[in-house]
KOLLUM-115858 format. One line per 5 residues: number of its first residue (from 1); their letters; for each residue x, y, z of N, C-alpha, C. Coordinates in steps of 0.05 Angstrom, whole numbers, plus 5000, padded with zeros to 4 digits. Atoms other than C-alpha are relative to their C-alpha. Last residue first. Example, Ala and Ser with C-alpha at 12.3 -4.5 7.8 and 13.67 -1.06 7.14 Angstrom:
<nodes>
2	sa	4984 4976 4999 5273 4979 5143 4985 5022 5014; 5018 4976 5000 5246 4910 5156 5018 5024 5000 $
</nodes>
This chain:
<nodes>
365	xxxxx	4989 5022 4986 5534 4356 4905 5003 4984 5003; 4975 5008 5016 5487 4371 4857 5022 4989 5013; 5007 5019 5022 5427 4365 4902 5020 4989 4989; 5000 5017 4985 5462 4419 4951 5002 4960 4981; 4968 5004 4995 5466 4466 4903 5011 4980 5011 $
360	xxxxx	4994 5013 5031 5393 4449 4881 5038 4994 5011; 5013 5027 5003 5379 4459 4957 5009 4983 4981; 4984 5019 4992 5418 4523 4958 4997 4966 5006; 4968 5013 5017 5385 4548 4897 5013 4985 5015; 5018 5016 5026 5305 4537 4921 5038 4999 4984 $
355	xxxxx	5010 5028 4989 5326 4565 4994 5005 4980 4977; 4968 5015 4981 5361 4625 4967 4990 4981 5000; 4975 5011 5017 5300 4630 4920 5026 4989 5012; 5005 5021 5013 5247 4627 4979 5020 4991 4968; 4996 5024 4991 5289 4673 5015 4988 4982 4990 $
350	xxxxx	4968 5004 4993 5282 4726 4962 5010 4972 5014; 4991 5005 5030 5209 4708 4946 5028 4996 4995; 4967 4998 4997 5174 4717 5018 5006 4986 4967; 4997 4992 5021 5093 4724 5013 5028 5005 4998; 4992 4966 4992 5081 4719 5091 5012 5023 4973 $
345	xxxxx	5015 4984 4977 5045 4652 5087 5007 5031 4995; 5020 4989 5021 5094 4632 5028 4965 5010 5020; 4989 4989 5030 5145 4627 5077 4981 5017 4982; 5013 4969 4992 5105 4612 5141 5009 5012 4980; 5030 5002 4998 5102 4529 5110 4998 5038 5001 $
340	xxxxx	5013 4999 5039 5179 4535 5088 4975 5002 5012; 5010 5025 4990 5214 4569 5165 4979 4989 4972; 4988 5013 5004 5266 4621 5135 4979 4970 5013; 4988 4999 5017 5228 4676 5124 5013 4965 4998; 5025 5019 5000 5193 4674 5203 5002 4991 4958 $
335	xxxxx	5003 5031 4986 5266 4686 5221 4973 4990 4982; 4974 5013 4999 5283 4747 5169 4992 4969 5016; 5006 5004 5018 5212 4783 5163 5030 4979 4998; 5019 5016 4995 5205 4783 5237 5003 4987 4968; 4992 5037 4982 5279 4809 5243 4974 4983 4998 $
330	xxxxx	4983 5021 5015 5253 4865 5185 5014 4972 5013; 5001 5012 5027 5189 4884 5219 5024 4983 4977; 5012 5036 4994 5221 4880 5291 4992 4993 4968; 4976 5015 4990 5272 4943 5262 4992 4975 5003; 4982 5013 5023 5207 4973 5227 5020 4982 5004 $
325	xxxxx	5028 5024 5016 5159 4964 5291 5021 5000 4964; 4996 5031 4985 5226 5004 5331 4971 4977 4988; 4979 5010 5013 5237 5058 5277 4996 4968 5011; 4996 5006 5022 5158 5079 5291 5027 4986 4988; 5023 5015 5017 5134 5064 5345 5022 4994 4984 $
320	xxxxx	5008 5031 4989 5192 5084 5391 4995 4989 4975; 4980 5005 5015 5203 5154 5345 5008 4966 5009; 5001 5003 5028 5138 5164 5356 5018 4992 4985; 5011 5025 5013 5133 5149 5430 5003 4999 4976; 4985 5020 4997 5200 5202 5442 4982 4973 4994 $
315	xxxxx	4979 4996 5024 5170 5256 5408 5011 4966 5004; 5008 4996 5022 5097 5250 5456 5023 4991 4977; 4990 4973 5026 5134 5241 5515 4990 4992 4974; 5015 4982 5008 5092 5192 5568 5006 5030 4980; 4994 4976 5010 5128 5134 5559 4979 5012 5004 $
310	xxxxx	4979 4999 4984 5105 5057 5589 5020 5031 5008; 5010 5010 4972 5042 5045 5569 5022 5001 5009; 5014 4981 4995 5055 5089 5505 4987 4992 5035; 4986 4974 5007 5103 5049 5479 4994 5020 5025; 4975 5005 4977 5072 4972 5507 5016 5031 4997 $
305	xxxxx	5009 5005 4976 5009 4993 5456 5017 4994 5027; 5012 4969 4986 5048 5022 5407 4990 4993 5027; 4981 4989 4986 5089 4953 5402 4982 5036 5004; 4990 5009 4973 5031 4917 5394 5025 5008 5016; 5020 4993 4981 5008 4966 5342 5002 4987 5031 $
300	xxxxx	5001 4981 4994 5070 4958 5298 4978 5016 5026; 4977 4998 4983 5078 4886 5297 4998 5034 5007; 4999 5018 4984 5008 4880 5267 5021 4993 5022; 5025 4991 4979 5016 4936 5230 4999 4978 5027; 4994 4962 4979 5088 4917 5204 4975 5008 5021 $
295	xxxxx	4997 4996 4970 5079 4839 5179 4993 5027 5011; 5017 5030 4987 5044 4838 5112 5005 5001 5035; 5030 5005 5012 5073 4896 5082 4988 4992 5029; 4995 4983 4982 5143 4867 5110 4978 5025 5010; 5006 5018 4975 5120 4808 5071 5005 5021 5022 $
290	xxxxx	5030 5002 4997 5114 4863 5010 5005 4979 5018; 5009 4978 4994 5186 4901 5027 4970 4986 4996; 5005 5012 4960 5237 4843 5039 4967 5018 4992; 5012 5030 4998 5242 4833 4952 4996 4998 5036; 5025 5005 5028 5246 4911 4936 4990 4968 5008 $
285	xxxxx	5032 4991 4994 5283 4920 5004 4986 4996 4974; 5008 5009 4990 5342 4878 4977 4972 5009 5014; 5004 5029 4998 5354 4899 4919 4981 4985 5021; 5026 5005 5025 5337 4967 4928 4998 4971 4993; 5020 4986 4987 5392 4960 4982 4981 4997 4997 $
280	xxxxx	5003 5036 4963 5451 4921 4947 4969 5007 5018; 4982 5003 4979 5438 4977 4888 4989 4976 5012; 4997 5039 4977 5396 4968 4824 5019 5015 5016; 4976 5011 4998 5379 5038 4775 4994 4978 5030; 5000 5024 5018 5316 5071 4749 5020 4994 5011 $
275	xxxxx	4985 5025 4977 5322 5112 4820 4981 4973 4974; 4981 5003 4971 5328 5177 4789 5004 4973 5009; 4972 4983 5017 5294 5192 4708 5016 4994 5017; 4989 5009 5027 5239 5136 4719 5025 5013 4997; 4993 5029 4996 5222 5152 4789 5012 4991 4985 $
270	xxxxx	4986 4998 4991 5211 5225 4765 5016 4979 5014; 4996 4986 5012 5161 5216 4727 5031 4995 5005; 4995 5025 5006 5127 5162 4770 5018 5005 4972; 4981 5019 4991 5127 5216 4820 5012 4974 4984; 4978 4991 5002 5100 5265 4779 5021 4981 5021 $
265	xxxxx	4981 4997 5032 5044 5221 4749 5030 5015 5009; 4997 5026 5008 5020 5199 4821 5022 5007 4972; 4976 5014 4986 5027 5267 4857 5012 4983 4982; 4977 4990 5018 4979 5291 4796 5031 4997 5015; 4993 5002 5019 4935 5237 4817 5026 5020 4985 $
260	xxxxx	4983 5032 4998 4937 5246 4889 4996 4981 4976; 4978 5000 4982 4928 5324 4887 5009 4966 5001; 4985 4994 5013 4862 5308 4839 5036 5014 5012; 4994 5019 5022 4837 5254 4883 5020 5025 4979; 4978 5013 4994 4848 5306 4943 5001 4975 4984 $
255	xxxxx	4962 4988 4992 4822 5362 4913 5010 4974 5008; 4993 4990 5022 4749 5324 4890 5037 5013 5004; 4998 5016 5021 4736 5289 4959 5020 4997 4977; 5026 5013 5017 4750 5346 5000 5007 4983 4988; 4990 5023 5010 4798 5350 5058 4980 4986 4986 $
250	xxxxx	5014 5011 5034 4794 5410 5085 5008 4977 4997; 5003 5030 4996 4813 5416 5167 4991 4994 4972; 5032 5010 5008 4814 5482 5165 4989 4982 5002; 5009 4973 4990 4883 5518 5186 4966 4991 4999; 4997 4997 4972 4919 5448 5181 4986 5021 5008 $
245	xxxxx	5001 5010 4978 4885 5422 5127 5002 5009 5024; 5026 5001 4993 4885 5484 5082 4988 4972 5019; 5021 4973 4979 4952 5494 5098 4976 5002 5003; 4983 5009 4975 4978 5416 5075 4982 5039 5019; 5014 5028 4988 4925 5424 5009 5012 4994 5041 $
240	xxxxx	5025 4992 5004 4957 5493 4986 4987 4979 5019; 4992 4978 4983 5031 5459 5000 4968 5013 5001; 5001 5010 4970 5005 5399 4965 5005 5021 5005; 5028 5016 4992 4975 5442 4904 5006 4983 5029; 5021 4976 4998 5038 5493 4891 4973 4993 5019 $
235	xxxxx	4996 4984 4974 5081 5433 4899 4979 5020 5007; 4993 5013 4975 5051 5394 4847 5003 5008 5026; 5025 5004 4997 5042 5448 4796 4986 4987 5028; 5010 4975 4982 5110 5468 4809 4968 4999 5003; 4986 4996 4966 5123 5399 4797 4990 5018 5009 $
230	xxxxx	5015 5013 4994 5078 5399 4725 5006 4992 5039; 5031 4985 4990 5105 5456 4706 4992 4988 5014; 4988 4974 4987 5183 5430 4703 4967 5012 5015; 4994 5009 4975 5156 5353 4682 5009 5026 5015; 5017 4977 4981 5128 5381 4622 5011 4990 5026 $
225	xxxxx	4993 4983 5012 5178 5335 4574 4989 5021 5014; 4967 4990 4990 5176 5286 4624 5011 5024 4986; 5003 4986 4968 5096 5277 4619 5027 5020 5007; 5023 4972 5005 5111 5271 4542 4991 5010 5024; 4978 4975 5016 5165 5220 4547 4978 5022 5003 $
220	xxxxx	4985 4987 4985 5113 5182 4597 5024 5018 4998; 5010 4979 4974 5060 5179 4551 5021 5016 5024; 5006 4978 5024 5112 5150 4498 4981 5018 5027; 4980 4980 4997 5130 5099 4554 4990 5020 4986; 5000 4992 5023 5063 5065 4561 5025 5023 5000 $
215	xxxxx	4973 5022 5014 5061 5031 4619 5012 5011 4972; 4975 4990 4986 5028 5102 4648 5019 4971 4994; 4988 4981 5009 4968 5086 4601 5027 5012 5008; 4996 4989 5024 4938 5021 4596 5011 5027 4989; 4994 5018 5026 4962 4987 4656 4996 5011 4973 $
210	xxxxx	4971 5014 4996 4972 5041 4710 4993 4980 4968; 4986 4981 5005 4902 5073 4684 5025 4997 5003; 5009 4988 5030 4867 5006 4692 5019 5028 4988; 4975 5029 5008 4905 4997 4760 4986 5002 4974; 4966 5003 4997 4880 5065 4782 5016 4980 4986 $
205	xxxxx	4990 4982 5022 4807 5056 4757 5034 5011 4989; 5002 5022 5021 4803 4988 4796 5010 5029 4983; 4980 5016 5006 4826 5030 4856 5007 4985 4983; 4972 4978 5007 4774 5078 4849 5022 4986 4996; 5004 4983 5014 4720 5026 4848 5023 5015 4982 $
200	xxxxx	4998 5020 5026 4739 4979 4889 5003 5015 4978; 5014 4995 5022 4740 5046 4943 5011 4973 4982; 4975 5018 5017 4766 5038 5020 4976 4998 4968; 4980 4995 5005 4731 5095 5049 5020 4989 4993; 4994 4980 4971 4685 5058 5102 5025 5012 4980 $
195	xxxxx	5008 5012 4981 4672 5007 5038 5014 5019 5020; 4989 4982 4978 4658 5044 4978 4995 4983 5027; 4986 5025 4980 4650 4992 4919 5012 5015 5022; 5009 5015 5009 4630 5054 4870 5019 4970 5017; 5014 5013 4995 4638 5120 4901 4986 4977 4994 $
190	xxxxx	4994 5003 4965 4705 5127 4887 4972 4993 5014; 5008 5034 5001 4685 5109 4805 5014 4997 5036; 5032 5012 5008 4669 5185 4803 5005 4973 5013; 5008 4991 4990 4748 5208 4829 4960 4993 5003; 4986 5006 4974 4789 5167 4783 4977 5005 5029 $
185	xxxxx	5015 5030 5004 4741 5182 4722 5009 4988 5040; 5028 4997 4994 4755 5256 4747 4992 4977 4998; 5005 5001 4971 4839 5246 4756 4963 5001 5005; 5001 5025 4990 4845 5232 4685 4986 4989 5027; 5034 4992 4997 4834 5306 4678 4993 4972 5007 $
180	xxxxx	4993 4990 4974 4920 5304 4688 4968 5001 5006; 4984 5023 4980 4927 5260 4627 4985 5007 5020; 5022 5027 5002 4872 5312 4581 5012 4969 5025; 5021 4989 4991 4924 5366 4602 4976 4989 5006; 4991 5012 4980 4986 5323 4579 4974 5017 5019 $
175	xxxxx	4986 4976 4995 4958 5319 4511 5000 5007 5023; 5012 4985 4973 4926 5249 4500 5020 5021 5001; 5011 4982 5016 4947 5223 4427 4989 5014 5014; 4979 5000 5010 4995 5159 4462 4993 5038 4993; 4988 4990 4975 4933 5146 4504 5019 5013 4995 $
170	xxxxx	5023 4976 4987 4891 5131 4438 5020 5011 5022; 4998 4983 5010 4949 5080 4415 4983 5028 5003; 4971 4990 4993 4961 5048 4477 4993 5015 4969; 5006 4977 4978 4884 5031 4477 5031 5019 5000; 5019 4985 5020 4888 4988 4404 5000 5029 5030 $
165	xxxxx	4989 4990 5012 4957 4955 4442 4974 5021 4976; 4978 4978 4995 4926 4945 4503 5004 5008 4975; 4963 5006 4998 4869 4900 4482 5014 5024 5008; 4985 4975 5008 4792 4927 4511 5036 4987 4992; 5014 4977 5017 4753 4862 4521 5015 5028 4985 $
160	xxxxx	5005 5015 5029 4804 4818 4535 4982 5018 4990; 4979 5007 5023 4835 4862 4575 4997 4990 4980; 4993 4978 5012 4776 4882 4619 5021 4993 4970; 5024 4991 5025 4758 4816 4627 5003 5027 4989; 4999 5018 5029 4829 4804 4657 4981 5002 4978 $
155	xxxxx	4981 4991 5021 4816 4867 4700 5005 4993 4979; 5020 4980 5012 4758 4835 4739 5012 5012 4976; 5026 5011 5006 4808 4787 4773 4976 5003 4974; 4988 5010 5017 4862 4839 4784 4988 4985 4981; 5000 4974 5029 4809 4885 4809 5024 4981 4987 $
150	xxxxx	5026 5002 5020 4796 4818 4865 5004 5021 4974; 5000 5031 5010 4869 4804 4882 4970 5003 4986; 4981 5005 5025 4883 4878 4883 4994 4967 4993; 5006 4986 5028 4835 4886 4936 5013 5005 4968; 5032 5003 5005 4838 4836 4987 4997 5008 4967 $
145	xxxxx	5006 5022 5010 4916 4852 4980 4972 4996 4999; 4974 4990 5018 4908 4927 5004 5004 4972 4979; 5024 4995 5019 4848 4898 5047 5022 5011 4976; 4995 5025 5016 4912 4871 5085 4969 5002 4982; 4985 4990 5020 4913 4933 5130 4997 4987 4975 $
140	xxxxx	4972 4987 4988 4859 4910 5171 5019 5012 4979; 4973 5001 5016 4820 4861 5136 5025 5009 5012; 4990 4968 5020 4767 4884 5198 5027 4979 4979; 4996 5014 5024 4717 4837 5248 5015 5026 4985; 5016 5017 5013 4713 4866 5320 5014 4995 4970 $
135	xxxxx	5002 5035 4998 4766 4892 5367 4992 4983 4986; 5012 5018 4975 4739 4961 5376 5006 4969 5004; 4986 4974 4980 4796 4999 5331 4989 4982 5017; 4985 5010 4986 4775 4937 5275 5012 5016 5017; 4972 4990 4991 4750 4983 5222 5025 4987 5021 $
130	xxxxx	4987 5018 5014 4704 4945 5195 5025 5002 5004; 4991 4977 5030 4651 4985 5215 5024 4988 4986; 5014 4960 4990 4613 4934 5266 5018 5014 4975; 5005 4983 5026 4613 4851 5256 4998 5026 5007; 5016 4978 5012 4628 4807 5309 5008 5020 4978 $
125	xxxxx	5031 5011 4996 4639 4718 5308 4982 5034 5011; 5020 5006 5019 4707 4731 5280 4972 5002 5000; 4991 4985 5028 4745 4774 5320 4986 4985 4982; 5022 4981 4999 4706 4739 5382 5006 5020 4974; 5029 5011 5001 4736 4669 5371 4973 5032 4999 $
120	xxxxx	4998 5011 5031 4809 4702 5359 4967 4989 4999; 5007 4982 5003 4789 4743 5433 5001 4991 4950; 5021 4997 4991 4792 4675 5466 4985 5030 4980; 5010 5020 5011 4855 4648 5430 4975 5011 5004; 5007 5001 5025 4894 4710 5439 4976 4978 4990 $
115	xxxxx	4983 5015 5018 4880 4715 5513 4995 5002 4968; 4997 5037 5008 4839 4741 5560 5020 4998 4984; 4973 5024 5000 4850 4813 5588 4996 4970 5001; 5002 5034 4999 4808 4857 5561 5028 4988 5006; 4989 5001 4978 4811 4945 5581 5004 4961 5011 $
110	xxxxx	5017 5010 4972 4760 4965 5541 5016 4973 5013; 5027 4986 5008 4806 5015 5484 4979 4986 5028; 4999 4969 4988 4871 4989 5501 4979 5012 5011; 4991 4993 4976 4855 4914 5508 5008 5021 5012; 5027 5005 4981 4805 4920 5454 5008 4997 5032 $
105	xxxxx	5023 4974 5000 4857 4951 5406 4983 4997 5015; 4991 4985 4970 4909 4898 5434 4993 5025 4997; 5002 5004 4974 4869 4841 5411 5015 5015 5018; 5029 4995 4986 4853 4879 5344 5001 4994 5034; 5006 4976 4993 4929 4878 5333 4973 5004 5000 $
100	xxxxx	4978 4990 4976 4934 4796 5336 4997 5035 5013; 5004 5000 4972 4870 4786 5299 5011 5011 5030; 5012 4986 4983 4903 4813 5248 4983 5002 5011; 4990 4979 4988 4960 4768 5251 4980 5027 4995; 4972 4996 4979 4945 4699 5237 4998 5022 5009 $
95	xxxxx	4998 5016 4987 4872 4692 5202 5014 4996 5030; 5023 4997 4988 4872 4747 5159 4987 4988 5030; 5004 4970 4988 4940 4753 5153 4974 5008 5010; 4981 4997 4978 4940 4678 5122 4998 5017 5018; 5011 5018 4972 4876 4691 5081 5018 4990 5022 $
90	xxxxx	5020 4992 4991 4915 4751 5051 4982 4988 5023; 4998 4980 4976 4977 4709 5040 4982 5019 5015; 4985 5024 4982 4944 4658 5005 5007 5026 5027; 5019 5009 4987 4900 4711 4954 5015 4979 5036; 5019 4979 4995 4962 4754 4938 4975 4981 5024 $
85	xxxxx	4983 4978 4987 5023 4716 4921 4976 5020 5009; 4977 5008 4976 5002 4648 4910 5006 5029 5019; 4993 5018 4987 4936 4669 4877 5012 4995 5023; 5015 4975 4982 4961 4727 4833 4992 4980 5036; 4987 4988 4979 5008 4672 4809 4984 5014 5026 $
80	xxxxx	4992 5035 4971 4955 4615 4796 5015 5031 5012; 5019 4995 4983 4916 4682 4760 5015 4984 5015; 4993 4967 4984 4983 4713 4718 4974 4979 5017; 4983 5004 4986 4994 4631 4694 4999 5027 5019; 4998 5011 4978 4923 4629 4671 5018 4990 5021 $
75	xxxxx	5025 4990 4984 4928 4687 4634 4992 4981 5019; 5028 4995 5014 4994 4669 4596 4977 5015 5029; 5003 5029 4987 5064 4695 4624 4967 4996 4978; 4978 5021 5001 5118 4740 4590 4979 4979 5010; 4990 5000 5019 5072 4795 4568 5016 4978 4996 $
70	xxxxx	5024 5015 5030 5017 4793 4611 5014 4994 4982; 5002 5024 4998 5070 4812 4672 4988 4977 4974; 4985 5014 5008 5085 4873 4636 5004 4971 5006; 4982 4997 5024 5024 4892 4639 5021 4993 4991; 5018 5015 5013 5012 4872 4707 4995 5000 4971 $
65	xxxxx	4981 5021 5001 5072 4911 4726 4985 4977 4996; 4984 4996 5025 5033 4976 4702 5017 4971 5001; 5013 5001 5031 4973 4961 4741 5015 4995 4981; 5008 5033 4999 5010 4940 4806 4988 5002 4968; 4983 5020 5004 5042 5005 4798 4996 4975 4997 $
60	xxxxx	4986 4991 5017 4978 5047 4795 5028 4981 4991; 5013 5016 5015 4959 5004 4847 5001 5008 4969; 4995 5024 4996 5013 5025 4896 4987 4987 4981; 4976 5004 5017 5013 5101 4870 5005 4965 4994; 5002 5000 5017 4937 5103 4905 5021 4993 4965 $
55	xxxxx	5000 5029 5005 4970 5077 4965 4984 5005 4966; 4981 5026 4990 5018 5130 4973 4988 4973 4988; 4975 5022 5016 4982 5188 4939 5009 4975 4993; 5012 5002 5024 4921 5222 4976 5024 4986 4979; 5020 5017 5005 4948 5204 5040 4988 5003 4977 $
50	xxxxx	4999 5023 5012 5028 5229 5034 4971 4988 4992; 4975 4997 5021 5023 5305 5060 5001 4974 4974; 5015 4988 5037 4950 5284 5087 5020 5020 4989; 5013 5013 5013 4993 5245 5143 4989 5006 4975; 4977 5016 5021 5038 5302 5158 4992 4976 4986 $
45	xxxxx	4997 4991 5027 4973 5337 5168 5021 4991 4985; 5021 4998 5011 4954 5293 5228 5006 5011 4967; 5000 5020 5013 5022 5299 5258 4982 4989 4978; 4979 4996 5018 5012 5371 5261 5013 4970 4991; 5001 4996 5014 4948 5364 5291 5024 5002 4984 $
40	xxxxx	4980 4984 5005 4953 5319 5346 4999 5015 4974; 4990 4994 5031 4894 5283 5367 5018 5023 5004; 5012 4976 5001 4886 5232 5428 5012 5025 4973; 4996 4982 4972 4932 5180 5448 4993 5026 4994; 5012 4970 4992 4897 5123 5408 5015 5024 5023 $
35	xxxxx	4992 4992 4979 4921 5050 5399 4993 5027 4992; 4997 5024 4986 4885 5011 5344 5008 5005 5032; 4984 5024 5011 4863 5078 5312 5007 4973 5016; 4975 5004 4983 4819 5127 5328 5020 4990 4980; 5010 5031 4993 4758 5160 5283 5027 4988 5007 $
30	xxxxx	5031 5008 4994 4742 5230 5269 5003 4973 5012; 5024 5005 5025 4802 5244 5231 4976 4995 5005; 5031 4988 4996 4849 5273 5286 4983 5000 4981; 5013 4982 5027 4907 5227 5273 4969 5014 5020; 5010 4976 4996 4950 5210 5344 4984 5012 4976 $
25	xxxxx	4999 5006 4976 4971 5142 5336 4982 5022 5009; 5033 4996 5004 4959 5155 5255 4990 4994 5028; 5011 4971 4996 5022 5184 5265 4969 4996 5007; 4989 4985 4980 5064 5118 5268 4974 5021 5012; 5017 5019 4979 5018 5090 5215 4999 5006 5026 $
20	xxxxx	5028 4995 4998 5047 5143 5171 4984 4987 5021; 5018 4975 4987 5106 5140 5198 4979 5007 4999; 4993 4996 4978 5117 5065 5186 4998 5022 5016; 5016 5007 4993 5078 5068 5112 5008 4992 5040; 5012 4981 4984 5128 5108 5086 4968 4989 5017 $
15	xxxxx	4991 4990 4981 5165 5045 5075 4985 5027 5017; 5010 5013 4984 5110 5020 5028 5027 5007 5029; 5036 4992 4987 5118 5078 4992 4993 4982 5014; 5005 4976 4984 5191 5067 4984 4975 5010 5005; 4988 5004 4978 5182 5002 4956 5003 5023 5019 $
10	xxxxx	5017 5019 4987 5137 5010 4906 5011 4992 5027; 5016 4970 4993 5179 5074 4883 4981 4984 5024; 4987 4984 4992 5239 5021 4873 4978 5016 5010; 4998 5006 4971 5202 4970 4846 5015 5009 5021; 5023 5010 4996 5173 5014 4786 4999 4989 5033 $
5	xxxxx	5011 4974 4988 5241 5051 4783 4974 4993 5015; 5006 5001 4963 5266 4981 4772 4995 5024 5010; 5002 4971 4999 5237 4977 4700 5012 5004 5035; 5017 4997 4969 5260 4903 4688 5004 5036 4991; 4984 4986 4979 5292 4903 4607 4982 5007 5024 $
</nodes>
């Protein structure tokens, strides 16, 4: 039986990735963004409402649906997939489109006007933080794939070494106190593959912890059975975390792995008991929502950059950015969907089945 709470939560977190990005127009973190209009703090903290969470939840899920993937396919059918749907599209994105928003971080930021082709020769040929704000070399968003394709990789040896079903019984015997301490391995293995704050490390521990313990229903009867404390717990700690940002600027290490682990378990808590269920919607954003991934930044920054060159109200660029880079995200994800070569470029699955039945349909005919 599909868990669709799984691609349900996976999907809504990659939606919140339009305001977030939105916001990060204005973040006061020390360091810009593609387009920059100086820092806002109350946007800023709406960000570290969601940033210890969002993408942490993403690999957590990837963990647990890797698990169930193992179950129906062998090991060299999960790597061709990983593969098609991870590695391909990554070097696509790397290639295609974020070049594209670097060339209009360098035309904000120092003011270039050549061309994509000219500034595609200089995205490659420098190197500086990785960040890609100045134009130079960066993943860009698409380190998100980078990184799941390699801890997926790494993972397999894990598996064979450690089986699930000898670990699912140990995890089964965890008392929901020992779950929630989880968050310290989480937190250690952050400095281990630390690149400017993107962690191998941490993220491998996440998808390890998605696969061998939160697939594990019995864990998650036992979360649900505390699920009353464990909210107020929740709340108690972002609300704590959201004032000590805005009045302080905190944002330690240690608090905000353990705030975006105990997010993690109560959302995935609560995912399970509310939006286990299929609509026309969930449907369909669950299969638009990772090429949409793939597109948004890239469409989203070139539309900041024309936003803010044209608006000077604060309320009114945000609400630009942000509905108007989702609205192009789904027409981009719709035409460039339907052409076969940018298809599997942009990681499309829905339209690649329409395509793959009306063909057959066709066939029969």
């Amino acid at each position: 039986m599909r868990k669709h709470y799984i691609d349900n939560l996976r999907s809504m977190t990659i939606l919140l990735l339009f305001p977030v990005h939105s916001f990060m127009v204005w973040n006061d973190f020390g360091t810009k963004f593609y387009i920059w209009q100086g820092e806002n703090k109350l946007l800023s903290t709406l960000i570290v409402l969601v940033n210890p969470w969002f993408m942490p939840l993403l690999f957590v899920l990837a963990g647990m649906s890797a698990r169930y993937a193992l179950e129906k396919r062998s090991r060299r059918d999960f790597v061709r997939q990983r593969i098609r749907k991870l590695l391909i599209p990554f070097l696509c994105g790397l290639l295609f489109l974020v070049p594209f928003q670097t060339l209009y971080a360098r035309k904000f930021f120092y003011g270039y006007e050549g061309g994509l082709v000219g500034h595609w020769k200089y995205f490659f040929t420098h190197l500086t933080d990785f960040s890609g704000y100045d134009g130079a070399f960066t993943p860009g968003h698409l380190w998100f794939i980078l990184f799941l394709f390699i801890i997926s990789m790494l993972s397999l040896a894990v598996f064979r070494l450690i089986p699930y079903q000898g670990a699912a019984k140990r995890a089964e015997k965890l008392p929901v106190p020992c779950v929630i301490l989880l968050f310290i391995p989480v937190w250690l293995m952050y400095y281990l593959g630390n690149f400017g704050g993107f962690s191998i490390g941490k993220n491998l521990a996440l998808f390890l912890l998605g696969y061998y313990f939160l697939s594990n229903d019995i864990v998650l009867d036992k979360l649900e059975k505390n699920i009353r404390w464990l909210t107020v717990l929740w709340i108690s700690a972002t609300v704590s975390s959201e004032a000590l940002y805005y009045k302080y600027s905190y944002y330690g290490d240690l608090w905000v792995n353990f705030i975006g682990w105990l997010s993690v378990l109560v959302l995935l808590v609560l995912g399970r008991k509310f939006l286990n269920n299929r609509t026309k919607f969930t449907e369909y954003f669950n299969e638009a929502s990772y090429p949409v991934y793939i597109l948004h930044q890239s469409i989203l920054t070139a539309l900041a950059y024309y936003i803010v060159g044209i608006c000077n109200v604060m309320w009114i660029q945000v609400i630009c950015i942000g509905f108007g880079s989702f609205g192009l995200s789904i027409a981009a994800y719709h035409i460039l969907g339907h052409i076969p070569i940018v298809r599997e470029m942009i990681g499309c699955s829905t339209i690649n089945r329409k395509h793959e039945r009306t063909k057959n349909e066709r066939t029969k005919t």
